[in-house]
C-alpha positions in Angstrom: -191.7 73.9 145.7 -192.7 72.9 142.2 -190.5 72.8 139.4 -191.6 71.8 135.7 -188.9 70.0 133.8 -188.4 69.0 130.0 -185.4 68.1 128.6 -182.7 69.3 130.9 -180.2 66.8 131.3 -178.1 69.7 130.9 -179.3 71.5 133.8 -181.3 69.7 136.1 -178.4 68.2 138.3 -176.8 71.9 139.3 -180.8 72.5 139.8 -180.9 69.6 141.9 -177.8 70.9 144.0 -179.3 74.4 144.4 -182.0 72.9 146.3 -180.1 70.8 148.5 -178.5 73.6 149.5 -181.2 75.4 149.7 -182.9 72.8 151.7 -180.1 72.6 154.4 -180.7 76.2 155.4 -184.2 76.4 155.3 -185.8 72.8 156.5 -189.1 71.7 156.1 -189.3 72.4 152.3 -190.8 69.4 149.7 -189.7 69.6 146.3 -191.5 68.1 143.7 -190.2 67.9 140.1 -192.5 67.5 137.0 -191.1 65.4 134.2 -193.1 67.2 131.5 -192.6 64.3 128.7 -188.6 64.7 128.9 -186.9 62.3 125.8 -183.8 62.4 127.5 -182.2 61.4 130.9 -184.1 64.2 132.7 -186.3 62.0 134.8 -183.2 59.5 135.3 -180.9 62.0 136.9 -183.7 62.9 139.5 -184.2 59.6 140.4 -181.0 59.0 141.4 -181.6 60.9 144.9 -185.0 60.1 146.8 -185.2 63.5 148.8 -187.0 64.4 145.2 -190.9 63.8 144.6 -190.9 63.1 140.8 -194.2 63.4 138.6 -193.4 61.8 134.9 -195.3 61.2 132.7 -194.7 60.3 128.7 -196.5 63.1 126.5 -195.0 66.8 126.9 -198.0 69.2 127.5 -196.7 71.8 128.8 -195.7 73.8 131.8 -199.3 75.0 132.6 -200.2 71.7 132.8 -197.0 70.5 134.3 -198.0 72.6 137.3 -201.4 71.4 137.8 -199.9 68.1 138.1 -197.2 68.8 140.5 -199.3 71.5 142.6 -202.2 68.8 143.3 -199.6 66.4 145.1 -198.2 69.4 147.1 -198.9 69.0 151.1 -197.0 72.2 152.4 -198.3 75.2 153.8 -196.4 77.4 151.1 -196.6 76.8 147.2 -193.4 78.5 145.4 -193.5 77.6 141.9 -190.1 78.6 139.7 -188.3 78.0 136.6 -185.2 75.1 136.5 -182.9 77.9 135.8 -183.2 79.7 139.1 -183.3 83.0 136.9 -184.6 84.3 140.0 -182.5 83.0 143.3 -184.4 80.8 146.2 -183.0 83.0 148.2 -185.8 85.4 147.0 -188.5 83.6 147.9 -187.3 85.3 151.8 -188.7 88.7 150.1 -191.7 87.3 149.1 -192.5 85.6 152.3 -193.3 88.3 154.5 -196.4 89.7 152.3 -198.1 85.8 153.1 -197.6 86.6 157.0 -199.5 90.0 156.1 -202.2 88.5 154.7 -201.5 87.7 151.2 -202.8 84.9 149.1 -200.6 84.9 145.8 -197.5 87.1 145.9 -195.6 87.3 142.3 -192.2 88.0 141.8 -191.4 91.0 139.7 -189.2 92.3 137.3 -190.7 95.5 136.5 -191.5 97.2 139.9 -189.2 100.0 142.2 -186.0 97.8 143.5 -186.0 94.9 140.7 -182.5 94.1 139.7 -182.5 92.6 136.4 -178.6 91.0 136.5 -178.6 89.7 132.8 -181.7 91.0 130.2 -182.9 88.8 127.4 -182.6 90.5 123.9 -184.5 93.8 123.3 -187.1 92.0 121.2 -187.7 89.4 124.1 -188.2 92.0 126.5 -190.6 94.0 124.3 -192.6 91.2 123.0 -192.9 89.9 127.1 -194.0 93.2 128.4 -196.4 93.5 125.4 -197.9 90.2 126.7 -198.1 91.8 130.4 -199.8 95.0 128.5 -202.6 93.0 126.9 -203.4 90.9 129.8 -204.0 93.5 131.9 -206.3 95.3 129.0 -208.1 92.2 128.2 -208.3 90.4 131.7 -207.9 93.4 133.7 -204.8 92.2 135.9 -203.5 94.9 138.0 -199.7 92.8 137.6 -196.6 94.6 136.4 -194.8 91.0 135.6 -197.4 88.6 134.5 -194.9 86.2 132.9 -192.0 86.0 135.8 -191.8 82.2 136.9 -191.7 82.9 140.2 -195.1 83.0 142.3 -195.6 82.0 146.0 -199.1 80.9 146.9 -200.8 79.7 150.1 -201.5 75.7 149.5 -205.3 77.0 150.0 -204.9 79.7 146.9 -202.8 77.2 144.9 -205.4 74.3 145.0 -207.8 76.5 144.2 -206.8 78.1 141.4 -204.8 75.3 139.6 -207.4 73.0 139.7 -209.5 75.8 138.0 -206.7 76.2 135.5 -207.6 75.1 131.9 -204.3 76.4 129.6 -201.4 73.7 129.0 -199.0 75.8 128.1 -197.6 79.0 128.1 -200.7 81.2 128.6 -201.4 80.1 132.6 -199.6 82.8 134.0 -202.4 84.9 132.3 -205.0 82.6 134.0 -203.9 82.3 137.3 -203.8 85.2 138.0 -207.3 86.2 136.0 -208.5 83.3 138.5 -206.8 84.5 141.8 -208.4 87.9 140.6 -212.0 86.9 139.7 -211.6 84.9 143.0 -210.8 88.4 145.1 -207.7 86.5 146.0 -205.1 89.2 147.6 -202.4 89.7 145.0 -199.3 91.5 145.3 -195.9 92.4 143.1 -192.7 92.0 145.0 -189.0 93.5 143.7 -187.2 90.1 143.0 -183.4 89.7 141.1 -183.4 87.9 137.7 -180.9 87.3 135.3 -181.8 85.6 131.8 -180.8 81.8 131.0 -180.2 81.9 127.2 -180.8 78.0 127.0 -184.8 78.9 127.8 -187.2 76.6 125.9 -189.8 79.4 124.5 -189.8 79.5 121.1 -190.6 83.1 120.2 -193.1 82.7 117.1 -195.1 79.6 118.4 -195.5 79.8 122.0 -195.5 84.0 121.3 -198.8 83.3 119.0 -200.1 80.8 121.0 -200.0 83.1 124.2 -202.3 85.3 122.5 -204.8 82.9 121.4 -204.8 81.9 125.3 -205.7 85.3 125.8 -208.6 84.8 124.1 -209.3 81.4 125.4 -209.7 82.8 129.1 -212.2 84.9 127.8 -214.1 82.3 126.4 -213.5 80.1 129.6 -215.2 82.7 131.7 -217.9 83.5 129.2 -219.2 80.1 128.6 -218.9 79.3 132.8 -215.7 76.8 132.6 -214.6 78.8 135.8 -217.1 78.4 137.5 
């Protein structure tokens, strides 16, 4: 399990609980916690208990590449990748397991499909601009995804190598990418019915990372044009 962290001293101990819980009842998991350039005691509180892997590192850059970092140090089988918030539950990840046994190589939790329960939505204009994101990727990089930008994804470690070491976008754009990747890859890709509820305190600021998202858009295209996939 690979979680990107920045900044949340506010939140990362009740995050840090939630997996020790989650941990008792389901064994065998490794959690790995990326310190994406935190200024604050972030990286201090993690420390303090050493069932934690902890990636830190001074410069924020981003959860794109906050993931790269932490994915390439992960040994497990199984590669769930989700927010500090827990908008959507662990638990959850039990719904998304069952496609991997069917054969499955990236299954992404969903918001949009038949049986999603949203619990708490962002603000109209979040929801909007978000699924206009998910519209364009799919026109420009011709995903077949309902919920590109949910931050909950479960990969085998095979897919997950693969495709994050491909990955070129820092920031807020590699949703986009991955899944571009796992599709130009013939990766088997499938939308599951998750539960979310939004965290108000979320990081995204809507004008930069919204106009920046776009222009990653664009930058895939040019990644794949020019060979950088390859």
């Amino acid at each position: 399990m690979v979680i990107p962290v920045f900044n949340e001293e506010d939140r990362v101990g009740k995050a840090l609980k939630i997996c020790q819980k989650f941990a008792k009842k389901y064994p065998g998991w490794e959690f790995i916690l990326v310190n994406d350039g935190s200024t604050d005691k972030t990286a201090e509180i993690i420390k303090k208990n050493s069932s934690f892997k902890l990636i830190s590192y001074a410069e924020n850059r981003g959860k794109g590449y906050a993931l790269k970092r932490g994915i390439a140090k992960a040994n497990k089988p199984l590669v769930l990748i989700c927010d500090v918030d827990f908008s959507t539950p662990l638990s959850e990840v039990n719904l998304l397991y069952p496609f991997i046994r069917k054969g499955a190589e990236v299954v992404i939790g969903s918001r949009k499909v038949q049986g999603a329960k949203v619990l708490i939505h962002q603000p109209f204009w979040r929801e909007w601009l978000g699924q206009q994101f998910t519209n364009l990727s799919r026109l420009w990089l011709g995903l077949k995804v309902s919920d590109v930008t949910c931050g909950f994804k479960l990969f085998t470690r095979k897919a997950a190598k693969k495709l994050f070491k491909l990955q070129r976008i820092k920031r807020w754009g590699y949703d986009a990418e991955i899944l571009y990747l796992a599709k130009k890859l013939n990766y088997r890709m499938v939308d599951v019915a998750v539960s979310w509820k939004n965290d108000e305190r979320t990081k995204v600021s809507v004008g930069r990372d919204i106009l920046r998202s776009l222009y990653d858009l664009w930058l895939i295209r040019w990644n794949a044009w020019v060979g950088k996939y390859s």
